[in-house]
LUMVEX-798268 format. One line per 5 residues: their letters; for each residue x negated, y, z negated of C-alpha. Coordinates in nm, 2 decimals, decimal comma, padded with zeros to 4 digits, always signed. Layout:
N
A	X Y Z; ...
***
This chain:
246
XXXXX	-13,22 -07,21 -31,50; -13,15 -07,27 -31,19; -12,79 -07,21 -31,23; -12,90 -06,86 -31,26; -13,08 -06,88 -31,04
XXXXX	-12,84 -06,93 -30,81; -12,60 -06,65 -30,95; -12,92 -06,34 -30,93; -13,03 -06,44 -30,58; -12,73 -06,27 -30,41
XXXXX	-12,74 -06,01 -30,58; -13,09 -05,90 -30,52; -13,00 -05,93 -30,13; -12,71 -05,78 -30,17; -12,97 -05,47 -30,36
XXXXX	-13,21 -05,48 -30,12; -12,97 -05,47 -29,85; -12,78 -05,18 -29,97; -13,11 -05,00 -30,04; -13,20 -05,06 -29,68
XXXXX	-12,91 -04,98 -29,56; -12,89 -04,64 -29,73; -13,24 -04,54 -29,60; -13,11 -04,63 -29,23; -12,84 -04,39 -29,29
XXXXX	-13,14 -04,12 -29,43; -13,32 -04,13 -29,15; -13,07 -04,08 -28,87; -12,94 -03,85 -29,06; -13,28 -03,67 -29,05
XXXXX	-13,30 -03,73 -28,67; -13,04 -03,55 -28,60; -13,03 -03,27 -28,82; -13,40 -03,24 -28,67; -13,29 -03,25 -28,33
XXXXX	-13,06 -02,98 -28,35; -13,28 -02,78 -28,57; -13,61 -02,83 -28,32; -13,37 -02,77 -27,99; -13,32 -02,43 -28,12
XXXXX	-13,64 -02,33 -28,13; -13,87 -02,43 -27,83; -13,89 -02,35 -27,48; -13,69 -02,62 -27,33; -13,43 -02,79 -27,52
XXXXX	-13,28 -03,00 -27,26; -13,68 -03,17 -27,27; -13,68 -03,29 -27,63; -13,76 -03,62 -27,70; -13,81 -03,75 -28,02
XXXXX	-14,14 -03,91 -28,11; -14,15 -03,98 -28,52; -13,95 -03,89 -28,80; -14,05 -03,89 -29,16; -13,78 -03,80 -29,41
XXXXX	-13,89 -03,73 -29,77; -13,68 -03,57 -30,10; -13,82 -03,23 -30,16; -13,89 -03,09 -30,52; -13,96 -02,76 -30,61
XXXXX	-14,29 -02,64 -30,58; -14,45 -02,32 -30,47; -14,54 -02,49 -30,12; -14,20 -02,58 -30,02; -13,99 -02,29 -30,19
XXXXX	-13,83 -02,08 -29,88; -13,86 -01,75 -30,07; -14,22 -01,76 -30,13; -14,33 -01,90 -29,77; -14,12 -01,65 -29,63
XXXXX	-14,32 -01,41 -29,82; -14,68 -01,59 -29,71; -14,54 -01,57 -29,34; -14,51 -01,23 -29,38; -14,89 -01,19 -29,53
XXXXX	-15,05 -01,41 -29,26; -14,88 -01,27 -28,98; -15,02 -00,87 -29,09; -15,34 -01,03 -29,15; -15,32 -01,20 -28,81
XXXXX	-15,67 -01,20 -28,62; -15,85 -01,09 -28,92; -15,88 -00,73 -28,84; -15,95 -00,50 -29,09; -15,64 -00,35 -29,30
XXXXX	-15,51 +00,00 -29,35; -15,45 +00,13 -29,66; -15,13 +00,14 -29,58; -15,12 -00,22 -29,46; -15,29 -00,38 -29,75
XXXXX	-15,06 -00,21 -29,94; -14,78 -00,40 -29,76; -14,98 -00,75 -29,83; -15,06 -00,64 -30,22; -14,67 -00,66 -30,25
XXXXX	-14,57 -00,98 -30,07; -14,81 -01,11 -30,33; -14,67 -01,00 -30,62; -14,31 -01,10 -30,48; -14,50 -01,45 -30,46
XXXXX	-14,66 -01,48 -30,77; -14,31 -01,31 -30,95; -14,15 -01,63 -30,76; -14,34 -01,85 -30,89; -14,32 -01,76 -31,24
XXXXX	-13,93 -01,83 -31,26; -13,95 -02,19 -31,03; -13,80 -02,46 -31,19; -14,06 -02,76 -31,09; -14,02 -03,07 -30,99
XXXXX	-13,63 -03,01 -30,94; -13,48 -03,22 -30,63; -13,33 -02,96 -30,37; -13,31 -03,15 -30,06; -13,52 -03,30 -29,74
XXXXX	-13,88 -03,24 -29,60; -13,87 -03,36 -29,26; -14,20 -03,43 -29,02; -14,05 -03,40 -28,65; -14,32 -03,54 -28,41
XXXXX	-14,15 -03,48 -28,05; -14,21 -03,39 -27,71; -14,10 -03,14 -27,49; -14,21 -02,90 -27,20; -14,38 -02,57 -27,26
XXXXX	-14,32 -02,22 -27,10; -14,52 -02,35 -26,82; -14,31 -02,65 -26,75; -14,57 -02,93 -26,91; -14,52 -03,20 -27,15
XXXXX	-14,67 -03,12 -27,52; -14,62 -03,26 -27,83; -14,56 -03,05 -28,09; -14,46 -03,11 -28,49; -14,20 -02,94 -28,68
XXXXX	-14,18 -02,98 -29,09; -13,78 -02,85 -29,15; -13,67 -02,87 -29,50; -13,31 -02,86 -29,54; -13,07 -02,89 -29,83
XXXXX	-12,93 -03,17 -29,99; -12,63 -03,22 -29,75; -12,84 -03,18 -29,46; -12,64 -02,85 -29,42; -12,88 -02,61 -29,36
XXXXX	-13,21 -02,54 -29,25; -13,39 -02,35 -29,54; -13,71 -02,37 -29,33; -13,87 -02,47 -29,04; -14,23 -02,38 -28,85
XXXXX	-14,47 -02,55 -28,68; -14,68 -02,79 -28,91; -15,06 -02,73 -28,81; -15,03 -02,58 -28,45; -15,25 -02,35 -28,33
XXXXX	-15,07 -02,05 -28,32; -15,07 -01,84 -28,63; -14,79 -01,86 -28,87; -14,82 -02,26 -28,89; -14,73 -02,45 -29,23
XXXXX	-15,06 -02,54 -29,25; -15,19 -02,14 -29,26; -14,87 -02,04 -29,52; -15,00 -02,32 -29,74; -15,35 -02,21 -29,73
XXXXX	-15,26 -01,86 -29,81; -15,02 -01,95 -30,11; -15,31 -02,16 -30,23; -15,52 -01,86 -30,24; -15,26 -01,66 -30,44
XXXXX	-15,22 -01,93 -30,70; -15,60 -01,93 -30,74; -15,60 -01,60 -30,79; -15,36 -01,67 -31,09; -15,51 -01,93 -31,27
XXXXX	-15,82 -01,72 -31,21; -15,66 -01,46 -31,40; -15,55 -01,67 -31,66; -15,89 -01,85 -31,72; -16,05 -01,52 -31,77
XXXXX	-15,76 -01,39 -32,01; -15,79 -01,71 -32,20; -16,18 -01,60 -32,25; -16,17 -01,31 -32,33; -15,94 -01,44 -32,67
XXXXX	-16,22 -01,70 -32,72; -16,50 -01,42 -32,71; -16,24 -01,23 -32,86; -16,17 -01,48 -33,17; -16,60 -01,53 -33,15
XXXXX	-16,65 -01,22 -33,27; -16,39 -01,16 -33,53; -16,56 -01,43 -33,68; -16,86 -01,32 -33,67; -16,75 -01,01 -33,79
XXXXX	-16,58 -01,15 -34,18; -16,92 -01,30 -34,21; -17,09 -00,96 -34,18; -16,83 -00,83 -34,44; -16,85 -01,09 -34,68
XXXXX	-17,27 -01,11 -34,60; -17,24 -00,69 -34,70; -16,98 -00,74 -34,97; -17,22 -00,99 -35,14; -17,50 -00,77 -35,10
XXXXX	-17,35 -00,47 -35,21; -17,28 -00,60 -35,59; -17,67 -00,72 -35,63; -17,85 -00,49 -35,41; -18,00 -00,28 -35,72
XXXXX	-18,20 -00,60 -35,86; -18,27 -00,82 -35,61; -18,30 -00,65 -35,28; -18,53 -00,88 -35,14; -18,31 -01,14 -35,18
XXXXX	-18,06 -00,95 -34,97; -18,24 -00,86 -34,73; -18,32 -01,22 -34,64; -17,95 -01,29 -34,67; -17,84 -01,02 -34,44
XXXXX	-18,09 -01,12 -34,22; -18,00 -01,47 -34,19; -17,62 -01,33 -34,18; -17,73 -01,14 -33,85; -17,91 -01,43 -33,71
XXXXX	-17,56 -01,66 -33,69; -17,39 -01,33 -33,58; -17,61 -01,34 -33,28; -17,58 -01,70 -33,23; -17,21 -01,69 -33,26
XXXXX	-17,15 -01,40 -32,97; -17,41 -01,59 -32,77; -17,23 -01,86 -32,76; -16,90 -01,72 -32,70; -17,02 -01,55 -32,41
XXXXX	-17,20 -01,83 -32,25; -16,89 -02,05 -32,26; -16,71 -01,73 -32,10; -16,95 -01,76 -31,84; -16,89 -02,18 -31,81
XXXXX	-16,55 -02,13 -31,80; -16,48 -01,83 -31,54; -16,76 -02,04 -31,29; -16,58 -02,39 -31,36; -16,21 -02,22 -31,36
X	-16,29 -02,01 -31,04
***
């Protein structure tokens, strides 16, 4: 036992070495991809100076595709201030929407594409003072490219933060869509249902009706009464579902 011991022991250093090693290598890699990446987009390059780095692999998702926050960029920044909309305007909005929710419908989940990076740094504004600013920068798997890069939760408009919330709102408005769809087949299927047992309650009727027409009429009546029951239900789990779903 102790033998092997012996013989696993540098092995697993050697493991956690290499792992180590290898996430070294990540995160300057990240640190100066973001570097060059962040110095091209504020007010004073020659000022930046790096605060925090977190690297991360990103997978697809509808929050980190470039396509459809390009798209939500597009929506927040012609819904900027909250002003009320043309026609013409919302029009514009209505189809960066649809782009999004077409996008969304062909991505590939939970597929590795490359690198989320968090870039906490300083660096002097327009006015010449010190701020500290955050960058998220997701680039591809080679740390190649920049696919996208804006400022994380700042206060401008056009941050991450706001291109999240509004994709957020989009995909609600999906699964909204889809909850009600589903629904509607449930009511749908409710009253089908309910419908065969009115044919075969009228069908059953119809061959006695002559001699016992009491008989049927209590039938038909009690027919009717789980008729009733049946679309009553169906519609109050519509109504469960939509408010839970919503």
């Amino acid at each position: 036992m102790k033998r092997i011991i012996g013989l696993l022991l540098p092995l697993l250093v050697f493991i956690s070495c290499t792992a180590y090693a290898g996430n070294d290598r990540l995160q300057r890699r990240a640190s100066r991809f973001a570097e060059t990446e962040s110095k091209r987009v504020i007010c004073n390059p020659d000022s930046y100076e790096e605060m925090d780095i977190q690297v991360d692999s990103a997978f697809v998702s509808c929050f980190n595709d470039p396509v459809i926050l390009a798209e939500a960029a597009k929506i927040v920044e012609l819904q900027r201030g909250g002003r009320p909309l043309s026609s013409s305007l919302q029009s514009r909005v209505e189809r960066h929407k649809e782009t999004i929710k077409a996008r969304i419908s062909t991505l590939n989940e939970g597929e590795f594409f490359g690198w989320e990076i968090r870039n906490r740094f300083r660096s002097k504004n327009n006015i010449g003072h010190m701020d500290i600013s955050e960058h998220i920068i997701i680039a591809d798997k080679s740390f190649g490219n920049t696919l996208f890069i804006a400022d994380f939760c700042g206060e401008d408009v056009g941050s991450y933060c706001d291109l999240v919330e509004c994709i957020d709102g989009i995909v609600a408005q999906m699964e909204f869509k889809a909850a009600v769809n589903r629904v509607y087949r449930d009511v749908g299927k409710a009253a089908s249902d309910a419908f065969d047992k009115i044919s075969v309650g009228a069908e059953a009727a119809a061959k006695v009706v002559k001699k016992e027409g009491k008989v049927i009429y209590k039938e038909v009546k009690e027919r009717g009464s789980e008729i009733v029951k049946d679309i009553s239900s169906g519609v109050e789990d519509f109504v469960e579902r939509v408010s839970e779903e919503k």
